[in-house]
C-alpha positions in Angstrom: -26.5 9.8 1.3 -26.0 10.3 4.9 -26.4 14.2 6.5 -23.7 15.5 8.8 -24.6 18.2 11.5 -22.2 19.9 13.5 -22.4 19.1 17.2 -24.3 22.0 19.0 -23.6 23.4 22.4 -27.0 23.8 23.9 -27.7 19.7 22.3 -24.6 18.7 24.3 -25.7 20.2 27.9 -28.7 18.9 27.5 -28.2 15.6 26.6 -25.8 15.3 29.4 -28.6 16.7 31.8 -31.3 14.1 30.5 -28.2 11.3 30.6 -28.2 12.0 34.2 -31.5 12.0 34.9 -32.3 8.6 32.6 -29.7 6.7 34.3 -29.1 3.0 33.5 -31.7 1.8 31.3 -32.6 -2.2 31.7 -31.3 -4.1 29.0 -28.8 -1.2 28.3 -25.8 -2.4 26.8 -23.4 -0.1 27.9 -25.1 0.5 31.3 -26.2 3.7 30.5 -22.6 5.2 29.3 -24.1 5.9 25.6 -27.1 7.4 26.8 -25.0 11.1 26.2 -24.8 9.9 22.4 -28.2 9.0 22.6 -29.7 12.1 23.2 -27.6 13.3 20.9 -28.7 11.6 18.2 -32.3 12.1 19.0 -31.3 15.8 19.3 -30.1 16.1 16.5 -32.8 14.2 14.4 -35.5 16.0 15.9 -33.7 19.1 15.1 -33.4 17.9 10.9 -36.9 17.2 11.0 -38.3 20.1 12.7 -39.7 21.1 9.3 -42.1 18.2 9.1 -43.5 18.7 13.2 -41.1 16.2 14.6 -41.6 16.0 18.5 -39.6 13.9 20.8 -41.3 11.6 23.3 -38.4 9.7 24.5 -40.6 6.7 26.0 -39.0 2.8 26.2 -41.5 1.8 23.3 -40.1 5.1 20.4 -38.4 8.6 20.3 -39.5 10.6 18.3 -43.6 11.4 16.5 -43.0 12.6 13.1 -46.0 13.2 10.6 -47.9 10.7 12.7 -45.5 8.0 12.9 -43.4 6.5 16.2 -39.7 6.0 15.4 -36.9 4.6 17.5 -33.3 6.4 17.5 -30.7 4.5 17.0 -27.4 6.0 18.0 -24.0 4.4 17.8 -20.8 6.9 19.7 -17.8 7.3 16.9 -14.4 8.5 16.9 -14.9 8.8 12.5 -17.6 9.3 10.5 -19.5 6.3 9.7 -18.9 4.7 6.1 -22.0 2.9 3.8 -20.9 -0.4 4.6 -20.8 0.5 8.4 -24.0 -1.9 10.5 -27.0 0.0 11.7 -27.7 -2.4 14.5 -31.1 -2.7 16.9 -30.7 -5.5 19.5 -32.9 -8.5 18.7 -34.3 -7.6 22.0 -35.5 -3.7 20.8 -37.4 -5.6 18.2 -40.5 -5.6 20.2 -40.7 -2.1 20.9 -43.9 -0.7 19.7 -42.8 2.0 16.6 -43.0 2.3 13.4 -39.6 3.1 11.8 -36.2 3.2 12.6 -33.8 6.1 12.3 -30.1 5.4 13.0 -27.5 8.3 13.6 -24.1 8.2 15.0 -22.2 10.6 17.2 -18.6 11.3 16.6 -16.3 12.2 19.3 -13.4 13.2 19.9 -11.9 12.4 23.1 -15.2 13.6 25.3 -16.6 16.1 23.3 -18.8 15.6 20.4 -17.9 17.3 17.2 -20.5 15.8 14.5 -23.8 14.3 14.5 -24.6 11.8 11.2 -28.3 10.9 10.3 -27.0 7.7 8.5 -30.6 6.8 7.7 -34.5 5.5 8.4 -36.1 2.3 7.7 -39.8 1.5 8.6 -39.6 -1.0 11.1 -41.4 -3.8 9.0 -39.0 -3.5 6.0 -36.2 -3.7 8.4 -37.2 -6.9 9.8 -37.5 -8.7 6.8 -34.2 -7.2 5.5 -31.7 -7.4 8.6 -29.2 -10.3 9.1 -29.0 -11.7 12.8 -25.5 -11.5 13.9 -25.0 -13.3 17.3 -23.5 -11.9 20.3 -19.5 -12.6 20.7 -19.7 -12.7 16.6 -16.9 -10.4 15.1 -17.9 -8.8 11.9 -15.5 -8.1 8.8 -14.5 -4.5 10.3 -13.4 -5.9 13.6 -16.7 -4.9 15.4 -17.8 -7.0 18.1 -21.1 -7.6 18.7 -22.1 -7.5 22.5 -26.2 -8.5 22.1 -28.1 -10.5 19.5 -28.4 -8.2 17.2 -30.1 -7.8 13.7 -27.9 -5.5 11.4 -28.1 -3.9 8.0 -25.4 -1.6 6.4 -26.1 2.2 6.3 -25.9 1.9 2.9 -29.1 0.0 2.5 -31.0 2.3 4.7 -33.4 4.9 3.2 -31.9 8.2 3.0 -33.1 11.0 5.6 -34.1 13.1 2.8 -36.6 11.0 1.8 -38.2 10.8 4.9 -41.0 13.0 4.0 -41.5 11.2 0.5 -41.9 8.4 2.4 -44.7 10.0 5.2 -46.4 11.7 2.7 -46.9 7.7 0.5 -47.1 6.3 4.0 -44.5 4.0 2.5 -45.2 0.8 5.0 -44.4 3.0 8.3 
């Protein structure tokens, strides 16, 4: 089940601001045009798991410290609300960043403004390895998505639901 939150104001601004300042990251594969949606999605994580301490680091190697644990945001930008069988994608070459888990959102615009924020889902890094399929870049999946990086993929619908995050933290489920 993935959580929806509405897009807020004060997120938007600065996201934008820490966009601007970030500029182009190396390896980015948009050249720093997602990094808006990025923040976004980090934004709006951090702000779902306030409850459990989340604090956002925003280094290269992870995002986001909750209950202990280093987790890298995945964002994807939207003009619809992802579906199950939608791909969470990291880039073969984000495979070696040093965290723990993975949570993937996506940010869904309309025109230039975003209107909703999806946490589609987490996966500890480990797990996600050993389950993702490597879909080479140039490779056009079944939906018509092209893929622009090596990159290893799983469908939102295999991730682990946000709200069981904590579950998760509190068995120290492989993260």
């Amino acid at each position: 089940m993935m959580i929806h939150l509405p897009a807020i104001q004060d997120e938007w601004e600065l996201a934008q601001k820490l966009a601007r300042e970030m500029g182009s990251l190396n390896n980015s594969i948009t050249g720093g045009a997602g990094n808006v949606a990025g923040f976004l999605g980090e934004l709006a994580a951090a702000r779902y798991l306030y409850y459990l301490g989340c604090r956002r680091q925003n280094t290269y190697q992870h995002d986001l410290t909750v209950g202990g644990f280093l987790f890298d945001v995945k964002t994807k930008r939207r003009t619809v609300k992802p579906e199950p069988d939608y791909l969470a994608a990291i880039t073969q070459l984000s495979a070696g960043q040093q965290c723990q888990g993975y949570i993937f959102t996506s940010v869904e615009f309309a025109g230039e403004i975003p209107e909703w924020i999806t946490l589609c889902g987490w996966m500890p890094k480990k797990r996600y390895l050993e389950k993702a399929r490597l879909v080479q870049r140039g490779e056009i999946q079944e939906n018509g998505w092209k893929c622009s990086e090596n990159c290893l993929v799983l469908p939102y619908g295999e991730l682990i639901p946000m709200f069981d995050l904590e579950v998760g933290l509190m068995l120290r489920l492989n993260v």
